[in-house]
C-alpha positions, 0 to 999 in steps of 0.5 A: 352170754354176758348180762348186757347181751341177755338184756337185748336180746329178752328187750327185743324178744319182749318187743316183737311178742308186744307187737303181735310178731313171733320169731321162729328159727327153722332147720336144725339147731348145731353149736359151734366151737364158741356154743352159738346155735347156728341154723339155716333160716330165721323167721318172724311171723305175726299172730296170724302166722303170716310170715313178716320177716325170713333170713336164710342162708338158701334161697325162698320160696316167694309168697304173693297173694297168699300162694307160695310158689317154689324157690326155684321160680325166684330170679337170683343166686343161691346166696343170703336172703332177707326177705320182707313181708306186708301185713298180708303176708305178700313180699315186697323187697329183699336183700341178697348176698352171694360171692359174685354180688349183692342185691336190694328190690322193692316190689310192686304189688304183683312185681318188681318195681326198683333192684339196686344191684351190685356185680364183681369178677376178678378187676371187673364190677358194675354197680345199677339201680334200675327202675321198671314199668308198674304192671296191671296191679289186677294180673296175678303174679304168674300172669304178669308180662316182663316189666320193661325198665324205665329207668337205669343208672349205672357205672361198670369197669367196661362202660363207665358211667351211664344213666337211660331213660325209656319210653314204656316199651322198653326201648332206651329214649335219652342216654347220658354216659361218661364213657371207660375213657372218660368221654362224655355224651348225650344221646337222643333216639327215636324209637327204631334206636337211631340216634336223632340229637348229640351233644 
């Protein structure tokens, strides 16, 4: 490792000891060719030892409330996580890469509030961000009905352009789309989905 790398490396060490933050690497050490140690989770964890930060390269367990549930109970792919945590402890977001796509989500308290999400196959991608309802932040995580989206802007190869707006049930109220032949409209609908206005 050359001087300058030493330098930020013991800097950004220094820093996060200063705050009060220790970094933990988890599973076993292994060099590669070129000496680099490789492990399978990077963890930083704040003088209490609640966790701030996690990297890994399976998927998490999920921490809210001060419960750990399973990495089997988190949605998404096996892939790299990037997990962010509060003060407490409790997540609030996080970033995940897999070989089909790519994710970032914030959190509500007790749920997901926005994803922005990107999705590939062969010729075909889709990009979204999307926007849920806020449940009662009181229900405990395990008790929190699906949050219906309230919110979506997305593109694909299939549909094209589109943005939806929905009523708190869920249901699509004014859609905007540009369709894959580049024909644009609005539609309104009532809450049965029957289309009530065009332009």
């Amino acid at each position: 490792m050359e001087q300058h790398d030493r330098r930020a490396v013991l800097g950004t060490a220094a820093t996060l000891l200063a705050g009060g933050m220790t970094v933990l690497a988890g599973g076993p050490a292994q060099a590669d060719a070129s000496g680099e140690q490789a492990r399978e989770s990077f963890r930083v964890v704040d003088r209490r030892g609640r966790q701030r930060f996690l990297a890994s390269s399976t998927k998490p367990p999920v921490i809210i409330g001060g419960r750990t549930y399973p990495a089997d109970q988190r949605q998404g792919p096996e892939g790299t996580y990037l997990i962010f945590n509060d003060g407490d402890g409790s997540e609030k977001g996080g970033i995940v890469a897999s070989s089909a796509g790519a994710s970032l989500s914030l959190d509500y308290g007790n749920a997901q509030a926005i994803t922005m999400a990107a999705r590939w196959e062969g010729v075909h991608g889709a990009a979204m961000l999307e926007m849920k309802h806020m449940p009662d932040p009181a229900l405990p995580v395990e008790q929190v009905p699906a949050m219906p989206p309230r919110v979506q802007l997305g593109y694909s190869t299939a549909e094209g352009a589109f943005l939806v707006l929905s009523d708190s049930r869920g249901r699509p109220r004014i859609v905007l789309e540009i369709d894959a032949d580049d024909t644009p409209v609005i539609k309104v609908l009532d809450p049965e989905g029957n289309v009530t206005g065009r332009l």
